[in-house]
C-alpha positions in Angstrom: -15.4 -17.0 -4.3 -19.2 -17.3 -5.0 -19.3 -14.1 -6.5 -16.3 -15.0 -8.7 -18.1 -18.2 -10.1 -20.5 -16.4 -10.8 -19.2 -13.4 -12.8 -16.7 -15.6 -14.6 -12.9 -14.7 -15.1 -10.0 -15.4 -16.8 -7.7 -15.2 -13.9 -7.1 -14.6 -10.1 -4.6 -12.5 -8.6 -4.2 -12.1 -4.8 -1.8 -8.9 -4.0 -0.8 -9.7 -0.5 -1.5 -9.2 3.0 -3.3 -12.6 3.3 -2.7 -14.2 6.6 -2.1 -11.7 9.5 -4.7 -11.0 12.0 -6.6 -13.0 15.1 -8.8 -15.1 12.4 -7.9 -18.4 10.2 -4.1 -18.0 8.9 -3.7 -22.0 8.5 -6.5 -22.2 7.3 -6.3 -19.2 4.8 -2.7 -20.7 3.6 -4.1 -23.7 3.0 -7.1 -22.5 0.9 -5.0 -20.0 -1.1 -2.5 -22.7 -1.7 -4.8 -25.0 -3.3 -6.0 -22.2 -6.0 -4.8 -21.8 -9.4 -3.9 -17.7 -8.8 -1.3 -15.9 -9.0 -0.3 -14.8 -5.2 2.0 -11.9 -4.5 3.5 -11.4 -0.8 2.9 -8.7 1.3 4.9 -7.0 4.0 3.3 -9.1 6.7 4.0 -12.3 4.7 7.2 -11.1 4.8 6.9 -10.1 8.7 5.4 -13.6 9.6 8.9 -15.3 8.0 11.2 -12.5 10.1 10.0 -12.3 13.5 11.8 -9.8 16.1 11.3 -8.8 19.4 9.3 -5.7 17.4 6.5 -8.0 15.8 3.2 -7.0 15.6 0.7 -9.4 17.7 -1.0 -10.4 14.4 2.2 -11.4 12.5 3.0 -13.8 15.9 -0.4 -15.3 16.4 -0.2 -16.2 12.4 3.2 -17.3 12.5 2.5 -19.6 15.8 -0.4 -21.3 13.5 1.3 -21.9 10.4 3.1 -25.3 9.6 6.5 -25.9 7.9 4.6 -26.3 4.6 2.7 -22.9 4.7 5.7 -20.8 5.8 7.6 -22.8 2.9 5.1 -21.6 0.5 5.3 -17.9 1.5 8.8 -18.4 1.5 8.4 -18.2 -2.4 6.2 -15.4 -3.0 7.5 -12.3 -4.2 6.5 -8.6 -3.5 6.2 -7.7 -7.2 6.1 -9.1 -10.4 5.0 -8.8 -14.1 1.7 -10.7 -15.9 2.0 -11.1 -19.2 3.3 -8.8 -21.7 1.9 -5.2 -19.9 0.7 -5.6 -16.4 2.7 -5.2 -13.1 1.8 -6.7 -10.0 2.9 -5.2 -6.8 2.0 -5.1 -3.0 2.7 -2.0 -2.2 4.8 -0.1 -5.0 7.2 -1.2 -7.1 10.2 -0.9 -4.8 8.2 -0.7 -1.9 5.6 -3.7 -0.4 5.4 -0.7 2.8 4.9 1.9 0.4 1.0 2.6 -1.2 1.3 3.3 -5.0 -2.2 5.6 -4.9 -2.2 6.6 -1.4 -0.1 8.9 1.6 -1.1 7.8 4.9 -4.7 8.5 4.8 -5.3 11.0 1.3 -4.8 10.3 -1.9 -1.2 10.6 -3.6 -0.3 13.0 -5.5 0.5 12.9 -9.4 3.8 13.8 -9.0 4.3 11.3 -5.9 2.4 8.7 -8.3 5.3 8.9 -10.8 8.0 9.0 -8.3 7.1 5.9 -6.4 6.4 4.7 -10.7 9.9 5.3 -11.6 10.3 3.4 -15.1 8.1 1.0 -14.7 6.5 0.3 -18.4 3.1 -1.1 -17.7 -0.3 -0.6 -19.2 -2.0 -1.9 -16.2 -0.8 -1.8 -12.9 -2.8 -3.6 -9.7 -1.2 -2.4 -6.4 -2.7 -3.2 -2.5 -1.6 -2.5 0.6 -3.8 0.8 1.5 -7.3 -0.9 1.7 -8.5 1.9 -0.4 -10.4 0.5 -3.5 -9.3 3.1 -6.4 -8.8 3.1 -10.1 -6.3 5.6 -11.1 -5.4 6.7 -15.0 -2.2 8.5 -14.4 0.3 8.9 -17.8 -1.5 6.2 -20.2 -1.7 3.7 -17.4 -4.2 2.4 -15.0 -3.4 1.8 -12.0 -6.1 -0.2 -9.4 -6.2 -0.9 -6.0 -8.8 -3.6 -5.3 -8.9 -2.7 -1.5 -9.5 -5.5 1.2 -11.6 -8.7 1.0 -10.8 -9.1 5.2 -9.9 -6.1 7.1 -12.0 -3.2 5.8 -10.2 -0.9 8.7 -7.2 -0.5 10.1 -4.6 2.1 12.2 -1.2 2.1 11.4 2.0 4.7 12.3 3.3 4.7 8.4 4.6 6.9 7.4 2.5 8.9 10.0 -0.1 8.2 12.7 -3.5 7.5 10.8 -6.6 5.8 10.2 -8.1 3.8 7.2 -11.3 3.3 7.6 -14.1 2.4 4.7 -17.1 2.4 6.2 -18.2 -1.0 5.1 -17.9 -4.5 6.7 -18.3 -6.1 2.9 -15.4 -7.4 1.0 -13.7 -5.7 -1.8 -12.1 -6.6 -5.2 -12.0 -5.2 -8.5 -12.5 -6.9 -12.0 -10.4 -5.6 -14.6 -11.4 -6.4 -18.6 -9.4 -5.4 -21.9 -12.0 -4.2 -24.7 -10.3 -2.5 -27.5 -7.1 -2.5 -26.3 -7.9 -0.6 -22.9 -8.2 -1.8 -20.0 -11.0 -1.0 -17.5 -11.8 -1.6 -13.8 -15.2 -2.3 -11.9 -15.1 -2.0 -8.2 -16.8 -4.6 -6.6 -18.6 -4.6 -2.9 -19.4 -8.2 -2.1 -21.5 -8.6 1.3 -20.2 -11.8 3.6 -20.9 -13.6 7.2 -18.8 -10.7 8.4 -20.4 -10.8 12.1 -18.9 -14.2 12.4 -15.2 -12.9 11.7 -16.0 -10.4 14.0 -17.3 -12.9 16.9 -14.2 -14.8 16.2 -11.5 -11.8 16.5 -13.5 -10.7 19.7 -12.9 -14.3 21.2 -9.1 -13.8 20.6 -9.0 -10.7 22.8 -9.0 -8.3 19.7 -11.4 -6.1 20.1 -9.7 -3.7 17.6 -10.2 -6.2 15.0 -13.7 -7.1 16.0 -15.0 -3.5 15.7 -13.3 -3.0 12.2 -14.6 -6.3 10.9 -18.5 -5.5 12.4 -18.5 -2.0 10.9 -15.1 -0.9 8.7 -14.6 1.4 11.0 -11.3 2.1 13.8 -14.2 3.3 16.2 
């Protein structure tokens, strides 16, 4: 947020994923909710609202900590959506918030599998999430960008294979994205934060997955 004040922008958008984990969900809701952005939902917003006996840990322990008014505000987020006249918001992928736009499990997509997961979608910019994996993509006249994570800068996951994200990096991530002669262009932005505290935090919880990949963004 510092780092925002200071560079100065027009707008906020906050692709998903947001409250999940061992660490402040309440809290998180509560500060996202007070903010003038635009908020997409991610699959684990969308996991939090539909627990099963199959539930990851994280979506329980954030669903246990959330009050009526914080699950009703996730109630109304949406997966995907347009902003403005040419830009598409989106999670994962268009059709998909469990589906990365730019990414395959743990290498980068292919051009062809970049159009398929596309379909029609008329867009000149296009901001996806869901990988972690901060990259700006031109693919058919578009860009696509994935700003990567601000909180979990590694992760293991079993979709649509076993594999590991992992980048390397505690700091957070987001991308600023500016329209100068009618293109639009991306800078990737690496913003170093009190991660050692988040770490401490998800240790004291028992998750010492969590810990690890907050200390060092990496699995192990």
């Amino acid at each position: 947020m510092a780092d925002l004040k200071a560079v100065g922008v027009d707008a906020v958008i906050n692709l998903g994923d947001s409250l999940s984990g061992p660490l402040l969900p309440r809290e998180t809701a509560q500060f996202l909710m007070a903010q003038d952005w635009i908020h997409l939902a991610g699959n684990h917003e969308r996991q939090i609202l539909d627990l099963h006996a199959n539930s990851s840990m994280a979506d329980v322990y954030a669903h246990s900590q959330l009050g009526p008014e914080e699950l009703e505000w996730l109630a109304t987020l949406l997966p995907a959506r347009r902003f403005g006249d040419d830009i598409l918001l989106c999670h994962g992928s268009p059709a998909s918030d469990v589906t990365c736009l730019l990414e395959t499990a743990d290498r980068p997509a292919t051009a062809s599998e970049v159009s398929q997961r596309l379909g029609a979608v008329d867009a000149s910019l296009i901001l996806c999430g869901h990988s972690h994996v901060p990259r700006a993509v031109r693919h058919a006249g578009r860009l696509i960008v994935n700003p990567g994570s601000v909180g979990q800068p590694a992760f293991a996951d079993d979709y649509p294979h076993p594999h590991v994200i992992e980048s390397g990096s505690p700091d957070a991530r987001y991308a600023l994205l500016e329209r100068r002669g009618g293109q639009w262009r991306a800078s990737m932005c690496t913003v170093p934060y009190a991660h050692d505290e988040m770490a401490a935090l998800a240790a004291s919880r028992g998750r010492a997955d969590w810990a690890r990949a907050l200390a060092t963004g990496y699995v192990s």
